[in-house]
MMTF fields as JSON, N, C-alpha, C and O atoms, coordinates in Angstrom:
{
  "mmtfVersion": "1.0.0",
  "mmtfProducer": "UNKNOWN",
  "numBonds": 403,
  "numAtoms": 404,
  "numGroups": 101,
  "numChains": 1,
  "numModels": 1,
  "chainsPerModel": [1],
  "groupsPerChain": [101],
  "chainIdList": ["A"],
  "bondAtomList": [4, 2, 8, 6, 12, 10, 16, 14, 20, 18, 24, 22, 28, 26, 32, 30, 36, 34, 40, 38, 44, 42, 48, 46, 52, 50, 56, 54, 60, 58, 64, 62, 68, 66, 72, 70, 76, 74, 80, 78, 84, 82, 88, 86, 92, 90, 96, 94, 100, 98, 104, 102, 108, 106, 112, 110, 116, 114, 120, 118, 124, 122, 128, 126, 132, 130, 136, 134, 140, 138, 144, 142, 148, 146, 152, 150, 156, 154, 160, 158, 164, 162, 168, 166, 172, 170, 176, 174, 180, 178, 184, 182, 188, 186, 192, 190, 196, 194, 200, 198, 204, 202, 208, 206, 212, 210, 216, 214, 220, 218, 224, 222, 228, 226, 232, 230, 236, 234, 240, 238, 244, 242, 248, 246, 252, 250, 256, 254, 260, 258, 264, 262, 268, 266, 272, 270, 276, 274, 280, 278, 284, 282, 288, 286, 292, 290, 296, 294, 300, 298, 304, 302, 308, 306, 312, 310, 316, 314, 320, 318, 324, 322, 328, 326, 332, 330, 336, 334, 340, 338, 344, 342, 348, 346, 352, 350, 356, 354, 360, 358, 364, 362, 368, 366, 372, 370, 376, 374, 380, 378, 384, 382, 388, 386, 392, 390, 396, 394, 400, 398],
  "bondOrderList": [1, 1, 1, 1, 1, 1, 1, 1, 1, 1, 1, 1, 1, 1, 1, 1, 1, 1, 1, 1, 1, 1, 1, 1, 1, 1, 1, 1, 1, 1, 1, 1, 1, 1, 1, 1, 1, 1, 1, 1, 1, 1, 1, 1, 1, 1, 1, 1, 1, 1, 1, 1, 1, 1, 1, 1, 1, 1, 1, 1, 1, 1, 1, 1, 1, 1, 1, 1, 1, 1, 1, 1, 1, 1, 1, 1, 1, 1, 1, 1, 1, 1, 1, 1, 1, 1, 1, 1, 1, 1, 1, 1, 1, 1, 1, 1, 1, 1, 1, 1],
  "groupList": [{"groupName": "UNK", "atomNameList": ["N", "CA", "C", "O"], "elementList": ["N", "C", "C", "O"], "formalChargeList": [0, 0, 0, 0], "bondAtomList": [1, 0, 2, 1, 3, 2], "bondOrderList": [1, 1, 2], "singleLetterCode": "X", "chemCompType": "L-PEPTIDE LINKING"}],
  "groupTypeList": [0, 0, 0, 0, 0, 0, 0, 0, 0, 0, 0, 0, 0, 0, 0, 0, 0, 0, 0, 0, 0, 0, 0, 0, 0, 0, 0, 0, 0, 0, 0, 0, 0, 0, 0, 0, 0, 0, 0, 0, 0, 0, 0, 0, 0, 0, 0, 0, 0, 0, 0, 0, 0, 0, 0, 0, 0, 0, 0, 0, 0, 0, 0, 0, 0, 0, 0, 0, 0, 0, 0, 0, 0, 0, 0, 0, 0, 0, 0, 0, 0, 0, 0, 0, 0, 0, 0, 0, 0, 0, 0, 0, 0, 0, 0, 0, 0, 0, 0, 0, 0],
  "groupIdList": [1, 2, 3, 4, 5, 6, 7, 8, 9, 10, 11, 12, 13, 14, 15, 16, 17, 18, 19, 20, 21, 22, 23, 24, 25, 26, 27, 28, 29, 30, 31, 32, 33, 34, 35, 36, 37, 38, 39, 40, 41, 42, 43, 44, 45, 46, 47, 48, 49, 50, 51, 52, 53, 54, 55, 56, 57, 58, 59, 60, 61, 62, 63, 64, 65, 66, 67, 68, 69, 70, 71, 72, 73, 74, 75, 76, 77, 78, 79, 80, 81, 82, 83, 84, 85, 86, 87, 88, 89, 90, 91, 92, 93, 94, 95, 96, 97, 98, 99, 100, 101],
  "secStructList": [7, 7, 2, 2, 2, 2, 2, 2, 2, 2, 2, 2, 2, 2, 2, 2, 2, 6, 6, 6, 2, 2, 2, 2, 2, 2, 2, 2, 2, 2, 2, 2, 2, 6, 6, 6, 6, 7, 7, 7, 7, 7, 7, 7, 7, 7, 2, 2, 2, 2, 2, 2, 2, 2, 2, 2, 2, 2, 2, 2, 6, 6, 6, 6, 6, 7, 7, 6, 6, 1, 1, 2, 2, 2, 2, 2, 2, 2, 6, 2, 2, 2, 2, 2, 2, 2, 2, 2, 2, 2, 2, 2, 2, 2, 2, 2, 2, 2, 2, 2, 7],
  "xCoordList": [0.85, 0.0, 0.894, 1.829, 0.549, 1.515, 1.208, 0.086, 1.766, 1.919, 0.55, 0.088, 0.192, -0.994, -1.924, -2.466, -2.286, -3.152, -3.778, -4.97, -2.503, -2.838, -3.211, -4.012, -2.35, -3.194, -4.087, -4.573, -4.647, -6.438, -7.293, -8.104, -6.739, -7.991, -7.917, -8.879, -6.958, -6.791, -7.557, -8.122, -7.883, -8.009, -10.038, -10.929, -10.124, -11.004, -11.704, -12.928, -11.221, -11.54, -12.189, -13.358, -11.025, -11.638, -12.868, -13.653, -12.962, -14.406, -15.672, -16.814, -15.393, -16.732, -16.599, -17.74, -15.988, -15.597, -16.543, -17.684, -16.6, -16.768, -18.306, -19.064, -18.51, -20.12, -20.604, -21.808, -20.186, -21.12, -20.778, -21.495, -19.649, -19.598, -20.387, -21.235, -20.008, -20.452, -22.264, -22.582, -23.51, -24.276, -24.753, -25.474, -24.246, -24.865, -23.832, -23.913, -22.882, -21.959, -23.08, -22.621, -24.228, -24.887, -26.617, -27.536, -26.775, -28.128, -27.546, -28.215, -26.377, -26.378, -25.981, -26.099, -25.35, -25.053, -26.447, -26.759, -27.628, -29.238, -29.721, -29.811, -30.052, -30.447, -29.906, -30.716, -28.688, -28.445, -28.389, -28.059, -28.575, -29.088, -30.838, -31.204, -31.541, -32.447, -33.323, -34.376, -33.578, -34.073, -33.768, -34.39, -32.682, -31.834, -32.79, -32.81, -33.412, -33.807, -33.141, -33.441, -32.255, -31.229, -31.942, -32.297, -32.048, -32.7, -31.66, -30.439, -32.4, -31.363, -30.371, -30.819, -29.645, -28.711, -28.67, -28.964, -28.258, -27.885, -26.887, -25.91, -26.502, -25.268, -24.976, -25.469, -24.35, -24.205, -22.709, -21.513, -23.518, -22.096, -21.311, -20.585, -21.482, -20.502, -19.902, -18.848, -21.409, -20.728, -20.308, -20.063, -20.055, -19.284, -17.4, -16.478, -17.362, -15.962, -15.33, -14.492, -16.439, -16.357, -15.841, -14.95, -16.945, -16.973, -15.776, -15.299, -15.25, -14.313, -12.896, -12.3, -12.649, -11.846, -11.816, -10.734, -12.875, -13.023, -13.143, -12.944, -13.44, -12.643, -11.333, -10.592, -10.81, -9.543, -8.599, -7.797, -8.996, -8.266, -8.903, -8.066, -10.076, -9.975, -9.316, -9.023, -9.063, -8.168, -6.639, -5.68, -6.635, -4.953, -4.558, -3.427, -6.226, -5.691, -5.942, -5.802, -6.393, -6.477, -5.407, -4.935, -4.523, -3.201, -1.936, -0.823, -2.28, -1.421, -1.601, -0.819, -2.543, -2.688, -2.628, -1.914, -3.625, -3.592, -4.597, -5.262, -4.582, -5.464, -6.68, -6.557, -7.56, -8.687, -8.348, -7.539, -8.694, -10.058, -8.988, -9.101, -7.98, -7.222, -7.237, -6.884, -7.69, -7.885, -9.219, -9.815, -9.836, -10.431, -12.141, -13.042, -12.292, -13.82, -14.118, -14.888, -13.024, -13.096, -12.828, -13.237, -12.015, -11.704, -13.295, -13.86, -13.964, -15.275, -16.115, -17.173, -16.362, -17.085, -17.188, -18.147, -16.085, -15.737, -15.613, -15.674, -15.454, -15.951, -17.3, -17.645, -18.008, -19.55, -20.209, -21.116, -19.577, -20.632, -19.947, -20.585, -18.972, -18.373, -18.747, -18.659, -19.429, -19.997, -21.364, -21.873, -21.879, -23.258, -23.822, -24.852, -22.741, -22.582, -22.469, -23.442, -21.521, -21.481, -22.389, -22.649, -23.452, -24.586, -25.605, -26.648, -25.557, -26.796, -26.333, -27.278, -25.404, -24.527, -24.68, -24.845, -24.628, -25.043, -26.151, -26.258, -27.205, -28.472, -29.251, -30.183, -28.676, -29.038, -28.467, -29.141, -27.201, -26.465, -27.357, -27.688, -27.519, -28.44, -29.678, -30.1, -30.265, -31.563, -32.019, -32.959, -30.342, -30.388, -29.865, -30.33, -29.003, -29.265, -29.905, -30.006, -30.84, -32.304, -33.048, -33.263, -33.421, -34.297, -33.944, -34.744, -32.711, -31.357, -31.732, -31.638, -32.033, -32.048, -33.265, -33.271],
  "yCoordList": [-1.171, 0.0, 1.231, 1.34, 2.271, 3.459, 4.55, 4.561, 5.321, 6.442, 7.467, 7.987, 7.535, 8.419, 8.218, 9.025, 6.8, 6.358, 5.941, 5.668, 5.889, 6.006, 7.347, 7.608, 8.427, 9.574, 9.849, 10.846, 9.572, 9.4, 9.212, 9.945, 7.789, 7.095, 7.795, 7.581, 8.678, 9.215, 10.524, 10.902, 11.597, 12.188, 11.95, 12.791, 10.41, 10.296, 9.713, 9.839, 9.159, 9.068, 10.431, 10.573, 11.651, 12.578, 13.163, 13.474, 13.34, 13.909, 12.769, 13.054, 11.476, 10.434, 11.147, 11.541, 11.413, 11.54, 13.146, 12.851, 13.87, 15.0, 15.245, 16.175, 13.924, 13.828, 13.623, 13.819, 13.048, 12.991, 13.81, 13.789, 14.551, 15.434, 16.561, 17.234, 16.641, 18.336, 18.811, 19.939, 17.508, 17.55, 17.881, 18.8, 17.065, 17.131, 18.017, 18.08, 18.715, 19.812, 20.962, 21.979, 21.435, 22.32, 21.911, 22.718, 20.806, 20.93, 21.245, 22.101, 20.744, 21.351, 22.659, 23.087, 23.399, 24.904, 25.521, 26.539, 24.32, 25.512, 25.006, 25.974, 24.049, 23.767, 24.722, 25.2, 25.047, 25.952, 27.408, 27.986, 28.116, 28.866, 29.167, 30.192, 28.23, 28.12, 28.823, 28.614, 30.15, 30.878, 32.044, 32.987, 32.353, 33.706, 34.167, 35.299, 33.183, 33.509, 33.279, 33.56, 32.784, 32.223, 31.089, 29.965, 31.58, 30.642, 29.372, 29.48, 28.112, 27.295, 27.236, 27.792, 26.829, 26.871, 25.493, 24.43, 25.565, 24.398, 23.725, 24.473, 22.365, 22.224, 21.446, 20.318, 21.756, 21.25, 19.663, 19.705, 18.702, 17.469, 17.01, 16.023, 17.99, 18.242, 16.073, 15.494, 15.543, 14.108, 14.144, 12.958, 14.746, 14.795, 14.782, 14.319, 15.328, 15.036, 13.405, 12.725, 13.342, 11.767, 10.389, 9.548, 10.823, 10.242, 10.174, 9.152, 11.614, 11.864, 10.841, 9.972, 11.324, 10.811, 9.341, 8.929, 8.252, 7.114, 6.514, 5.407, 7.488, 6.602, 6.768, 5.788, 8.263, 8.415, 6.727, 5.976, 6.717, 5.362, 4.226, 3.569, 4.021, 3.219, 2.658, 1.49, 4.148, 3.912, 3.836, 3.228, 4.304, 3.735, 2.37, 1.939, 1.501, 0.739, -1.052, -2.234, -0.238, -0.69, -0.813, -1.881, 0.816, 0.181, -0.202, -0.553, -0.082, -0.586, -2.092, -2.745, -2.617, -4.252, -4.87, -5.835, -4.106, -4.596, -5.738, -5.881, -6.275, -7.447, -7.356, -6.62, -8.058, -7.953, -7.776, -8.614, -6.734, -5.702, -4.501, -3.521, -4.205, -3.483, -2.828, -1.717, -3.779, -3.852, -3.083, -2.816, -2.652, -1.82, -2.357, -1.559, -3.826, -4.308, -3.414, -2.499, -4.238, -3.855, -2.747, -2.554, -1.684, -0.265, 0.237, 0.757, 0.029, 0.303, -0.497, 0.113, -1.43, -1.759, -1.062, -0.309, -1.164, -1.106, 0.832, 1.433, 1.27, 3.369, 3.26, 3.874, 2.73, 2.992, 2.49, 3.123, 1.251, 1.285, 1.872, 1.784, 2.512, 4.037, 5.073, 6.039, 5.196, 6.429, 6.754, 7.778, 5.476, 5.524, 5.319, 5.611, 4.786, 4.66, 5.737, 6.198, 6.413, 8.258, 8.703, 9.046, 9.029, 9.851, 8.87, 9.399, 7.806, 7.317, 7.726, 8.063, 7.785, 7.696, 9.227, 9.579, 10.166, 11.151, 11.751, 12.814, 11.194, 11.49, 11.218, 11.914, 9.881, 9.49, 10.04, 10.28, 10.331, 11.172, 12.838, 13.437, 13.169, 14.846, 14.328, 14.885, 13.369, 13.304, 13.33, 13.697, 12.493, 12.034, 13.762, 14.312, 14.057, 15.867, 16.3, 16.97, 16.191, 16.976, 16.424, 17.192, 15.416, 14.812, 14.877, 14.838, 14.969, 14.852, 16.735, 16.922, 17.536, 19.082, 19.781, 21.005],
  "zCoordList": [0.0, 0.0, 0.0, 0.793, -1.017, -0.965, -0.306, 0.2, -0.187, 0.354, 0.484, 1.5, -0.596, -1.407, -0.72, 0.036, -0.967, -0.35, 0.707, 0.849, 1.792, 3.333, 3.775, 4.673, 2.838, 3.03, 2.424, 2.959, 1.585, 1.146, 2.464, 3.031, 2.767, 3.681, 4.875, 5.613, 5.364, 6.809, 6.436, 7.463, 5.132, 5.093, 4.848, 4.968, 4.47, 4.378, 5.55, 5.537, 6.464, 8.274, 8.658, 9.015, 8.497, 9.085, 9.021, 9.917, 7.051, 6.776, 7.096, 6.736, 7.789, 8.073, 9.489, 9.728, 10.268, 11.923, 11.319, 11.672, 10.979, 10.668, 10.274, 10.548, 9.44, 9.399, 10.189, 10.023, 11.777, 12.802, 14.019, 15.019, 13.93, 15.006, 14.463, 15.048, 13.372, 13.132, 13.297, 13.674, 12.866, 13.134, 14.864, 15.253, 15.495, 16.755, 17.363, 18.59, 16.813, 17.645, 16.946, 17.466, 16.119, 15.711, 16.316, 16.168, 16.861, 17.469, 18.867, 19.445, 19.641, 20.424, 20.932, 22.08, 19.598, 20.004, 20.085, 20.703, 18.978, 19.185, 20.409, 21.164, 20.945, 21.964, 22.992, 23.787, 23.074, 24.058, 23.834, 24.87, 22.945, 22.621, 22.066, 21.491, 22.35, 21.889, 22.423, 21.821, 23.906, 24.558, 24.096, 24.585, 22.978, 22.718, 21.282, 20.798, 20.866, 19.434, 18.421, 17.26, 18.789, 17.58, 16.573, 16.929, 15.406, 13.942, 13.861, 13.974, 13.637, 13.751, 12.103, 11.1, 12.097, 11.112, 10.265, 10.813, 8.778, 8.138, 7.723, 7.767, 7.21, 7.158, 5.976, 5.971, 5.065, 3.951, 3.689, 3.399, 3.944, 4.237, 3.422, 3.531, 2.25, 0.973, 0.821, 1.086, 0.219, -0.005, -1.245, -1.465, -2.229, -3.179, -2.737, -3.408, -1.663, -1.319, -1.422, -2.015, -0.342, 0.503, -0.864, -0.974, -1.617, -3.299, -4.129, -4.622, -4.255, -4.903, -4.318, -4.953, -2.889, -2.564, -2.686, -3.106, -2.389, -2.165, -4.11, -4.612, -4.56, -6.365, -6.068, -5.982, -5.84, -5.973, -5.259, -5.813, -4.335, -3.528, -4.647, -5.266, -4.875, -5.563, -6.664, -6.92, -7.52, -8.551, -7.794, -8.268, -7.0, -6.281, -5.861, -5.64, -5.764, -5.212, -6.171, -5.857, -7.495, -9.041, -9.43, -9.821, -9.377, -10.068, -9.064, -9.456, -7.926, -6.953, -6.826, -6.135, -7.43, -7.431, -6.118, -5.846, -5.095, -3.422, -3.719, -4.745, -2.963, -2.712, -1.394, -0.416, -1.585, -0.287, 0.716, 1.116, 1.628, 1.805, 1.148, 1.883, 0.027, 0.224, -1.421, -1.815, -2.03, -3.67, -3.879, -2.835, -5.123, -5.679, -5.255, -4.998, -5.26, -4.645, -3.2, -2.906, -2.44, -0.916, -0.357, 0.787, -1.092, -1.042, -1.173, -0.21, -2.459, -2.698, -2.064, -2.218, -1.466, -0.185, 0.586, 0.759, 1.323, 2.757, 3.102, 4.175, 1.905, 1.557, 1.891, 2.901, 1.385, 0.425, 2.004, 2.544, 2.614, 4.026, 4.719, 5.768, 4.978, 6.082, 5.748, 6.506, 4.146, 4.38, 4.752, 5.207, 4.401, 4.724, 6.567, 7.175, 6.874, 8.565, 8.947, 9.544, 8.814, 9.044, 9.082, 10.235, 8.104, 8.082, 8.575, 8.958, 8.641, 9.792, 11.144, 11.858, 11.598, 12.949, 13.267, 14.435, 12.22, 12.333, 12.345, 12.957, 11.67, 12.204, 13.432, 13.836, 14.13, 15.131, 16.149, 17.151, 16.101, 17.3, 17.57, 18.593, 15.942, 16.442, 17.068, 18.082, 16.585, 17.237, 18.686, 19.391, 18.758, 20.374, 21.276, 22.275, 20.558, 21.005, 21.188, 22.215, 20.223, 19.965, 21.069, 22.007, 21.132, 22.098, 23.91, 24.845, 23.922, 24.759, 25.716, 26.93, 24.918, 25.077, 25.095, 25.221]
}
């Protein structure tokens, strides 16, 4: 596995870690502001990143000729249900804010 591509996937850790803090770090700034009049705010989870990056590894890990879970199937597996875990993980974490506040 090269270089590139460990920094892909670390860079791509962060923005999944990022899909679920950042939601429930913004219901709970309204919840606690929520006596001030403060309009709640939106958040755009820019998954076109997430995408981009996770071909990018894929094609790294096409012509890097890795093998399972490390090769171009399981790269695209093992992306496609971390990203979709993220934003469930993230909806459920605001809710539980929400409900939580």
């Amino acid at each position: 596995m090269n270089i590139a591509y460990k920094i892909l996937a670390v860079v791509f850790c962060v923005k999944l870690f990022w899909n679920i803090v950042a939601p429930a770090a913004l219901e709970l700034r309204h919840n606690l502001l929520r006596g001030r009049g403060e309009a709640r705010k939106s958040l755009s989870m820019l998954t076109l990143l997430e995408i981009v990056l996770l071909l990018l590894m894929v094609g790294m890990s096409f012509f890097g000729q890795e093998d399972f879970p490390f090769g171009p199937g399981g790269t695209l597996l093992w992306g496609g249900v971390a990203i979709a875990t993220s934003y469930g993980a993230a909806i459920l974490l605001a809710r539980l804010v929400r409900y939580a506040g």
